[in-house]
N, C-alpha and C positions, 0 to 999 in steps of 0.2 A: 226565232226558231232555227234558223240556218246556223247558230252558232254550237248547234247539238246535235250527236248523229240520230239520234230517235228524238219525235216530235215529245213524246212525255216527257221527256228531260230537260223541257222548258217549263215544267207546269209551274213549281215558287217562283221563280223569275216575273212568268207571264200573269202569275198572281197578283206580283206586289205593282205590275203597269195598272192592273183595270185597277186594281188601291189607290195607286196616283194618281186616274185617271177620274175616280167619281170618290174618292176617301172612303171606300167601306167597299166588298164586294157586295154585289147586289144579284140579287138570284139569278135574271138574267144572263150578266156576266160570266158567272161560275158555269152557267148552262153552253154557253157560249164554247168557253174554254175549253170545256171537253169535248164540242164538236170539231174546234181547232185541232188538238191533239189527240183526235180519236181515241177518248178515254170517254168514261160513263159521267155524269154529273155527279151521282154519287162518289166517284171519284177523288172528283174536284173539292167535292164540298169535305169529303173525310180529309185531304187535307189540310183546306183552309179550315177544320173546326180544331186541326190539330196544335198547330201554331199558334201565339197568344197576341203574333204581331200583325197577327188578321184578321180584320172586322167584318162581323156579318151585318151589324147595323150603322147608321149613321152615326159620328162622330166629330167633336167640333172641329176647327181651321187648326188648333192648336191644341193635342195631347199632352197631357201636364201628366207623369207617370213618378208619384213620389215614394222613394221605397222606404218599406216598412223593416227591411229585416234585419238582425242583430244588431250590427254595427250603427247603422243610422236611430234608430228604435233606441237605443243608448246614449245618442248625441240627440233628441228630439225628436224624432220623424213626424212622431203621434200630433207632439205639438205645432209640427210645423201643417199637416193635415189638415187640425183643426183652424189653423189661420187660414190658409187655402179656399178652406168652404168658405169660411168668413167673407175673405176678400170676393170671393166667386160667387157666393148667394148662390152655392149649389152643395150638395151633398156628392161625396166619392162617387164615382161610377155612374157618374148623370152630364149631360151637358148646359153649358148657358146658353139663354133662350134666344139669345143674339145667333150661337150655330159658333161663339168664338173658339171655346175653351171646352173639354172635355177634360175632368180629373178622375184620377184611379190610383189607387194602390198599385205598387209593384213588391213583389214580393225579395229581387235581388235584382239591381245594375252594377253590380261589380265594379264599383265606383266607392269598396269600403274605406279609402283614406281621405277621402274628400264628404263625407259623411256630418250630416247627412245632406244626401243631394236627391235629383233629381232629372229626370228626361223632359226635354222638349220634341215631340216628334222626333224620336231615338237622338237628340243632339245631347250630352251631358250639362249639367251645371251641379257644382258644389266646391266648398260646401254652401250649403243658401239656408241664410236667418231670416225673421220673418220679412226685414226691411230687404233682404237680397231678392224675395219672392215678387214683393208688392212694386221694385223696381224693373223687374220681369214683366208682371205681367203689364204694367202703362208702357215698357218698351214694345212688348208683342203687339199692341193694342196698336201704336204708334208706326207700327213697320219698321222698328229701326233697328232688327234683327233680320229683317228679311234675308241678307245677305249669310246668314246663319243657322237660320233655322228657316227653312223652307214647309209649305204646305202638306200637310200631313199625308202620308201611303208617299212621300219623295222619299224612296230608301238612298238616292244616290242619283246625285246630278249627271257624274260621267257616266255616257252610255258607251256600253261596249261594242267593238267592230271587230272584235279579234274571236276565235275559238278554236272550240276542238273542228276538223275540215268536216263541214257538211257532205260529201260526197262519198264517207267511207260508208259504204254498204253497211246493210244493217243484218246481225249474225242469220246466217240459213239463206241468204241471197247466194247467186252465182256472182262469183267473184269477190268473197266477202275474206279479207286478208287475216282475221282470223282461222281460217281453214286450211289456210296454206302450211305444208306441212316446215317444222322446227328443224335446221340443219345444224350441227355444230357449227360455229363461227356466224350464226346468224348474230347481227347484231345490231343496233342504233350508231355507234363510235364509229364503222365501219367507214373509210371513205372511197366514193362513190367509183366502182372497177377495180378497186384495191383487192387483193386476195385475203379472205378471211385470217385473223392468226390460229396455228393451230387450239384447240380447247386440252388443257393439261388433265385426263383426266385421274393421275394417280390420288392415291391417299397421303393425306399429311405423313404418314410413317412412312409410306414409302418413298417419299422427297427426303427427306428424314437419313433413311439407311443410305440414299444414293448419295447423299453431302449437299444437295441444294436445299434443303431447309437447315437454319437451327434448330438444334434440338435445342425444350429447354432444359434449365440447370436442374442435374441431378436425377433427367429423364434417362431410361437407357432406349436408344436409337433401334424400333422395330418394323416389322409391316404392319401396321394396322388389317387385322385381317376380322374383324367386327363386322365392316362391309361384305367385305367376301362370305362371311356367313348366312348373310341375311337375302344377301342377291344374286342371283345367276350369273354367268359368265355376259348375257347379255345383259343385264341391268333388270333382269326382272324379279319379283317380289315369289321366291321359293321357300324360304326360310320360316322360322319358327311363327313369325308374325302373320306370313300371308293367310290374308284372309281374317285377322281375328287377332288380338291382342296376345302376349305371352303370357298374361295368368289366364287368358279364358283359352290358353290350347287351340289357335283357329285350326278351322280346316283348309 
């Protein structure tokens, strides 16, 4: 959570740990979560119901996600599916009774040149025939992917240590850097006591008439004076717009 300045904006993160952590959120969990980041359960669960890489029930060691759509579906999907259950002595969207394997339709893995393929616990393979599959699966069986394909809800081995700085106040606090008011020459590139560079603020045209812009070819060199129309001498919004668009007339 320290790698975000408000505690909600860990909550997919802190989702896909308790994923990793038991392979499915579990009501608990999600109940949890939200007391973690002072959000509602309801929250939590809207969601984990929303995402499709998020499971509310149990699911096997190994998620087998074979897709169905155009691309693969024209190089076999259907058939390769139907070998699938064969091999698995399970029907889509059900798990083996061992707790190994869990298969499902996917509907796109963006993986259409290697078609048709398939996900291991989000890791890609394809394209994969039926003998590509049935060597899959005595490998997963065997452990000798481990190094490849990790325990399902592992979105991602390297844990992160870096972020956005935990310590910048959060907006409406005292002393929240947001608040601080914008000065010309405010900037990031600045270096550290250096004096800001002036901010240019003329109009293209009027760089233009003074000779430090090109004009371009065949343009004739004016003030732009569209701005000046539309805004006050101090930059503010007096013109035909304020307030309301130019066919609705604002007030």
């Amino acid at each position: 959570m320290a790698l975000y300045p408000r505690p909600r904006s860990a909550l997919i993160p802190v989702l896909h740990l308790a994923q990793e952590q038991d392979g499915y959120l579990t009501e608990d969990a999600m109940v949890h979560i939200g007391e973690l980041l002072d959000i509602t359960a309801a929250e939590v669960y809207g969601t984990a119901s929303f995402y499709d890489m998020f499971f509310r029930e149990p699911v096997g060691r190994h998620l087998i996600s074979i897709c169905t759509n155009v691309a693969c579906m024209i190089n076999g999907a259907y058939e390769l599916v139907d070998h699938a259950e064969k091999t698995l002595g399970i029907k889509a969207d059900t798990t083996t009774a061992d707790g190994e394997f869990t298969l499902e339709e996917f509907e796109c893995l963006a993986l259409c040149d290697k078609a048709p393929c398939l996900t291991v616990n989000w890791r890609f393979f394809g394209p994969v025939t039926n003998q590509d599959f049935d060597r899959l699966v005595d490998d997963l069986r065997a452990g000798r992917l481990a190094d490849v394909v990790p325990p399902h809800g592992t979105l991602c081995r390297v844990r992160r240590t870096v972020g956005l700085p935990a310590q910048v106040p959060f907006p409406g606090r005292e002393g929240d850097p947001m608040k601080k008011p914008v000065r010309d020459g405010d900037g990031v590139g600045a270096a550290a006591g250096a004096p800001a560079p002036p901010v240019d603020k003329r109009t293209p045209g009027e760089r233009v008439a003074e000779g430090q812009q090109p004009a371009r070819e065949g343009a004739v060199p004016q003030v732009d004076e569209s701005a000046a129309q539309i805004l006050g001498p101090e930059g503010t919004d007096t013109g035909p717009t304020a307030g309301g668009s130019r066919a609705g007339g604002g007030t």
